[in-house]
C-alpha positions, 0 to 999 in steps of 0.5 A: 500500500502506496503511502498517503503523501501529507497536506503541508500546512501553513499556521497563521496565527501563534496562539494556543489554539495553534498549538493544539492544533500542532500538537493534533497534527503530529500524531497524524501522517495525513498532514504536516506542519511545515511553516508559520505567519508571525508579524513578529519574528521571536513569535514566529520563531518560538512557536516553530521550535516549540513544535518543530517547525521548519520554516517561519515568515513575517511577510504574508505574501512570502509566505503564501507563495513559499512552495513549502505549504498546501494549505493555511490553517487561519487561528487570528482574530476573527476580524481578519479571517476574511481578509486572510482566508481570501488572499490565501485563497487567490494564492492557490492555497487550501484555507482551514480557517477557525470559527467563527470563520467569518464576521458576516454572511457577506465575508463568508460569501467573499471567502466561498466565491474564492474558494470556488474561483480557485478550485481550492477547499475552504473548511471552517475549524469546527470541532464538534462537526468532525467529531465521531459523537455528533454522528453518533446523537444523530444516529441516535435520534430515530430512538427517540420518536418525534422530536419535539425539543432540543436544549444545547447549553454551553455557559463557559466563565471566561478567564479574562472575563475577572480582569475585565470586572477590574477595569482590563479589557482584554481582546477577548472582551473587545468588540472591536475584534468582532468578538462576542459571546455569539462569535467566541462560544455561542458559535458553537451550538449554532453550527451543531443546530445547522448541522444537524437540523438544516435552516430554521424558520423563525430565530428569536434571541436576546443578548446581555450586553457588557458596559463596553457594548460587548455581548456577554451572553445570549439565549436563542430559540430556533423554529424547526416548525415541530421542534424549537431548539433552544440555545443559551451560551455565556462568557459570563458564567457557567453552566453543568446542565446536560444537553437534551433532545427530546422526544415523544419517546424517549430524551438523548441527554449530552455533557458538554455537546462540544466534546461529549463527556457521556450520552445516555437514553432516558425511555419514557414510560410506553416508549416503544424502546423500553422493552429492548433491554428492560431498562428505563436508561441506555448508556450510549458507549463512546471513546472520547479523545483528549484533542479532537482537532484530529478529526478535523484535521483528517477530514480537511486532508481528504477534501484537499486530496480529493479536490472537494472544493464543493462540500456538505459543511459549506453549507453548514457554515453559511446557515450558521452565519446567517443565524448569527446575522440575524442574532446579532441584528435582533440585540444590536451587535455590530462590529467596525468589520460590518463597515464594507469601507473598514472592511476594505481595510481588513487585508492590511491589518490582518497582515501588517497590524499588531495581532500576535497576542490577539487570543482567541476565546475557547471553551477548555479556558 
């Protein structure tokens, strides 16, 4: 058997999110790490070394035509995924780009038409989607009878969010960099939705807005004509509710539905399922990995190799960002990045600003 040669990947972006992302990728053979994009060269220069890197760049353009990578992974800010994504794209480059991957429907549709334009894949870093467990709760879903609800919960108390009490405003907190409790956790059980359950009907939310217009946290509640799903997600506070979907059946609770924890049945008394094993609860057995950017990672290799430029999660992404549009409109989030004239400006300063300490929010913080 003729061995896979690997997709040669390219990092912008130096924070702690790439490093997991490294860390993912060198127990892959499917891809290698073979460069990284730092404005600063001691950034560059320490991330390359920590995860043995062999080439390192601060001028964007060197480094998209450098013959050394097949793809970008994009982990900076989210006000310059666009920007980036696009220029990488016209380069020929294959773009895996961290959520949220766009600040608006428009960026998306800019990065989408580059995509097609180039014949080249644009994936949005969405872990949960390539994980093995969402497949299994859709698998799933069929015990449960007719779905009538669905509750996913992902309150995440933000490590900075106590020196942003303190008067610090740390780029987490800041809108400025199109960031949100929406864009930076919320975005999350967004895609999950739009994944599994397609565009909705209706979308009603409500936001709580910090004193520096900043969203803190929102509640959102999706119209699938039977079924409503409810989503909560918070930077400011947390949360140990399971995730539920519930049927006429039986209820598929979910810890932590961004990397489950556990998943269990609940059969309704009558269910027609409950005579299968005499029991009122399935345990649903799963094997959970510590880094699920291997999944991710694996599956963005083989849309490279196979020239899959055209995929089903496009479309997840797209009716994503238009939910997150219609949230954002609805609690009057708006962001400079929304201004087509700063918007303009994107390329330079996603390339040439100061954003190397830009962190972006995840949920492990």
């Amino acid at each position: 058997m003729s061995k896979i040669t690997p997709i040669r990947i390219g990092i912008v972006g130096t924070n702690f999110v790439s490093d997991w992302l490294a860390e993912a990728a060198a127990s892959l053979d499917c891809v290698e790490i073979t460069a990284v994009y730092s404005r600063a060269q001691q950034t560059g220069d320490t991330f390359a070394q920590k995860h043995g890197i062999p080439h390192v760049f601060t001028d964007y353009d060197a480094f998209l035509a450098s013959d050394c990578i097949d793809a970008v992974y994009i982990a900076s800010p989210n006000f310059a995924h666009a920007a980036q994504a696009v220029r990488a794209l016209n380069a020929g480059r294959h773009v895996l780009c961290e959520k949220v991957i766009a600040t608006n429907s428009r960026e998306l549709s800019e990065m989408i038409d580059a995509a097609r334009t180039n014949r080249c894949v644009l994936l949005e870093a969405m872990r949960p989607s390539f994980d093995p467990c969402i497949a299994l709760v859709r698998e799933q879903l069929p015990k449960l009878g007719r779905l009538r609800r669905v509750v996913l919960d992902f309150n995440q108390y933000s490590s900075r969010y106590d020196k942003f009490k303190a008067g610090e405003i740390q780029n987490a907190f800041n809108p400025a960099y199109s960031n949100a409790a929406i864009m930076d956790i919320g975005v999350y059980i967004v895609h999950i939705a739009a994944k599994l359950f397609g565009r909705p009907r209706r979308i009603l939310s409500m936001s709580t807005l910090l004193h520096n217009g900043f969203e803190g946290s929102g509640h959102v509640l999706l119209d699938y004509g039977d079924m409503k799903a409810e989503l909560s997600y918070s930077k400011i506070t947390e949360s140990v509710t399971p995730n539920l979907f519930v049927g006429e059946d039986a209820t598929l609770a979910v810890g932590k539905i961004t990397m489950p924890t556990d998943m269990r049945i609940i059969y309704h008394k009558g269910s027609p399922n409950l005579g299968n094993q005499g029991k009122w609860e399935e345990e649903i057995p799963f094997a959970a990995v510590d880094n699920n950017m291997i999944y991710e990672l694996t599956e963005f290799a083989r849309l490279c190799r196979e020239g899959l430029y055209e995929n089903e999660y496009l479309e997840n992404s797209v009716i994503e960002l238009e939910i997150i549009d219609e949230v954002r409109r609805q609690n009057g989030i708006v962001f400079p990045a929304d201004d087509e004239a700063v918007h303009a400006k994107a390329d330079y300063l996603a390339t040439h600003g100061n954003i190397d300490n830009a962190h972006k929010e995840e949920e492990s913080l």
